[in-house]
Every structure is written in C-alpha cells, then in structure tokens.
DOKEMI-406872 format. One record per atom (N, C-alpha, C): x, y, z. Coordinates in steps of 0.1 Angstrom, whole numbers, padded with zeros to 4 digits, always signed. Layout:
<pts>
XYZ...
</pts>
This chain:
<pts>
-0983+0630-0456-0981+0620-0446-0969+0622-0438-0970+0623-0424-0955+0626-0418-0959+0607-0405-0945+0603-0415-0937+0591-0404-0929+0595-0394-0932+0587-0383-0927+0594-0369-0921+0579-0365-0909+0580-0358-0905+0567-0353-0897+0568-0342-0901+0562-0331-0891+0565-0318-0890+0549-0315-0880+0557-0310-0866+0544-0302-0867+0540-0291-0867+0531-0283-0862+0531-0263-0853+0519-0269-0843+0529-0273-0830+0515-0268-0825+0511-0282-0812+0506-0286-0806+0502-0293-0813+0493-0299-0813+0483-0286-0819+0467-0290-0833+0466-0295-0843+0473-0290-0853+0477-0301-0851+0484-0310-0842+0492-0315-0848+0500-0326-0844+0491-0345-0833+0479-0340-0835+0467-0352-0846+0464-0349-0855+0459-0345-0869+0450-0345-0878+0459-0352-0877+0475-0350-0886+0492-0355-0878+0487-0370-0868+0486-0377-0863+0492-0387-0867+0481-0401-0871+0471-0394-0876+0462-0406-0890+0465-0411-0901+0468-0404-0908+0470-0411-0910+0486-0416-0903+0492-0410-0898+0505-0420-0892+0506-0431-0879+0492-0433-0879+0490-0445-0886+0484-0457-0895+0478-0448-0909+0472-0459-0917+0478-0465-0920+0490-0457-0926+0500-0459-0919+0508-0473-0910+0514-0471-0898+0520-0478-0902+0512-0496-0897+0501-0493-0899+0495-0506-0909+0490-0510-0919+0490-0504-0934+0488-0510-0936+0502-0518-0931+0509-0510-0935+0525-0518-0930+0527-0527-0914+0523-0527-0906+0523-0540-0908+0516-0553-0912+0503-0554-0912+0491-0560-0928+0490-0562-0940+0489-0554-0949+0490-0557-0947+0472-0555-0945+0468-0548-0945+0452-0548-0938+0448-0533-0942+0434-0528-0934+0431-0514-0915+0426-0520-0908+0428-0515-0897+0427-0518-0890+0415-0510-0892+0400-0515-0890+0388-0509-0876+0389-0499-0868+0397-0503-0852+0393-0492-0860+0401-0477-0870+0408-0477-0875+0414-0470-0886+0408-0455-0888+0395-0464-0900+0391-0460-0891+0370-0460-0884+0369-0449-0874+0354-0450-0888+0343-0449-0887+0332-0449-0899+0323-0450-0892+0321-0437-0902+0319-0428-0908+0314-0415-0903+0298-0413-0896+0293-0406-0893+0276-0407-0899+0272-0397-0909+0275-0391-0919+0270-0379-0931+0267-0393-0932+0270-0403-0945+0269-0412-0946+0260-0416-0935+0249-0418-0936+0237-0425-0941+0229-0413-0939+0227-0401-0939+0220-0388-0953+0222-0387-0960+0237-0388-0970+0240-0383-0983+0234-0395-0978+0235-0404-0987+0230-0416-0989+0215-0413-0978+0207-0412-0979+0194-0407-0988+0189-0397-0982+0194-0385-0998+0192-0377-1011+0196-0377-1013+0211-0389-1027+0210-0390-1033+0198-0404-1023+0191-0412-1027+0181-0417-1032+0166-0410-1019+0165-0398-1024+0152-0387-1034+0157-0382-1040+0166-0377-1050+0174-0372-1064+0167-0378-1060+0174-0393-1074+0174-0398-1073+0157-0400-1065+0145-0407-1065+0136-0410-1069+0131-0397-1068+0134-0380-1075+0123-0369-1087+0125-0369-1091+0142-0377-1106+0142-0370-1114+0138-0381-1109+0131-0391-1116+0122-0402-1112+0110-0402-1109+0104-0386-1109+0091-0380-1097+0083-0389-1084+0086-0393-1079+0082-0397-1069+0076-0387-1064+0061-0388-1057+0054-0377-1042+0058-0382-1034+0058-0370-1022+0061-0374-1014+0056-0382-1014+0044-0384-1011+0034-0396-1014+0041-0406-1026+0044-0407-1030+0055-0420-1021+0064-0421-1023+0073-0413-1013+0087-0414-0997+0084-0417-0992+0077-0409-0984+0073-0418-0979+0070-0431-0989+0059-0432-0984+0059-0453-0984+0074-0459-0995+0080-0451-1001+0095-0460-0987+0103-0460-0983+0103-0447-0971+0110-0446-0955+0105-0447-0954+0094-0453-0939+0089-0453-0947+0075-0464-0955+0076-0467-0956+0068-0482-0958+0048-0476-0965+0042-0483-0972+0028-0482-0958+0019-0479-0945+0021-0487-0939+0014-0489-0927+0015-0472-0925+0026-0470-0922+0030-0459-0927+0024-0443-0942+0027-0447-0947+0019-0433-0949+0006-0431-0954-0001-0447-0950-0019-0447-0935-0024-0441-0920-0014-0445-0915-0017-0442-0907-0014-0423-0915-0007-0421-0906+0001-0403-0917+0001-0398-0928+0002-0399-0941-0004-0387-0941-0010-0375-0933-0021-0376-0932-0032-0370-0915-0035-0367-0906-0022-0369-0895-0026-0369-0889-0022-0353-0880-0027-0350-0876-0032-0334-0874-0017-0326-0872-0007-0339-0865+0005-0332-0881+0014-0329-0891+0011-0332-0904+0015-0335-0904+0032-0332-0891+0040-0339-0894+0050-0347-0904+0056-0353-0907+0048-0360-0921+0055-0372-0933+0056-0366-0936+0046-0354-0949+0044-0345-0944+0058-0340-0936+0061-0332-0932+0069-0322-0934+0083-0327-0929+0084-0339-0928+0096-0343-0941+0102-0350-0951+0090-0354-0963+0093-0354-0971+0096-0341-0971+0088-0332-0978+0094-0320-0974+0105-0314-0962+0113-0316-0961+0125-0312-0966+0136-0321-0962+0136-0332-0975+0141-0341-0988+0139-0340-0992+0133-0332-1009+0134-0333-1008+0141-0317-0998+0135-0305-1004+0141-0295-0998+0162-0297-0989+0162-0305-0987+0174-0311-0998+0186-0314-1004+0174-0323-1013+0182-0331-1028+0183-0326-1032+0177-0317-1040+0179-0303-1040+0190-0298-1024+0189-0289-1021+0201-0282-1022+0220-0293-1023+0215-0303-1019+0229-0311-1037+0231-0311-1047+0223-0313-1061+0222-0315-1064+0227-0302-1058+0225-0293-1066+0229-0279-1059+0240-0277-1053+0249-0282-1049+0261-0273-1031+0266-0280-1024+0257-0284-1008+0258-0283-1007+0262-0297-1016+0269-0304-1014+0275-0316-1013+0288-0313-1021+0293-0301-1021+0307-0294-1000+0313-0294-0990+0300-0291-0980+0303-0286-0974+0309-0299-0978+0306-0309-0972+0307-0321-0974+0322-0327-0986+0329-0322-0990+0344-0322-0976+0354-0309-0971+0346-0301-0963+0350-0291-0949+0352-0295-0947+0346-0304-0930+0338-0305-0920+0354-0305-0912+0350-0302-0902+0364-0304-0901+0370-0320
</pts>
C-alpha cells in the first residue's frame, strides 16, 4: 500500500493530519483510539430536537413535551410563571425542530 498526502498550505495540512493519525492508530492498536475521536457537542442539541421532533409528530402538546423534558413537577410549577421561560423555551424547540425536519439538518453535514 503506498500513502500519499499533499498539502496546499499550512492551514490545511492540520485538518489532513488528524485523520492520518486515525489512520496510524487504527493500524497500530487495531481499535479507534477515543482522545482521537473528541465527542461532538452539537450531538446532544441535535438529539434533542430529533426527540421534540418525533414527540410533535405523535401529536404531543407542548405542555406534554415539557414534563417529558424537564419532568411533571417542573412544569406544574413554571408553566404559568410571569417570566414564561419554560413556555418560551419550549416553543423554540419545536419551531427548532421543524426547521431541522425541513432542510436545516443539511447545515450540520456543512459545519466547519
């Protein structure tokens, strides 16, 4: 097997050199090598909205989603409270999770 790797430019050739080191140690180790591979922090956000996602299109009212996601005791108590946070922060999650349904999941195949 001959590996060949070219450069245009400093600034690209860190972006080339990680998955040459994945490479490297998959071959060594025979295993993925976790310092290698950092967890993603868009994953938790993105999981989220495909749960409001699936929970609107099983006609669940927001009130619902709520408890589901911040617990019974939670939405009995801030539902109705003056700063209507919890409403708020639910309806951006659903219109969130809409927008990822119609198309804005595509951005996430883009990201730097």
């Amino acid at each position: 097997m001959q590996l060949r790797f070219c450069f245009d430019g400093m600034e690209r050739a860190e972006a080339g050199v990680l998955p040459l080191r994945r490479l490297l140690a998959l071959h060594r180790y025979r295993r993925f090598g976790k310092a290698l591979y950092p967890r993603d922090p868009a994953i938790g956000r993105g999981s989220l909205l495909l749960r409001v996602h699936d929970a609107l299109c099983d006609g669940v009212s927001q009130r619902e989603l709520a408890s589901i996601l911040v617990g019974p005791d939670n939405v009995e108590r801030d539902w109705h409270h003056p700063s209507d946070s919890l409403r708020s922060r639910i309806r951006r999650l659903a219109r969130q999770a809409k927008a990822m349904a119609l198309g804005g999941y595509k951005d996430l195949l883009i990201r730097p």
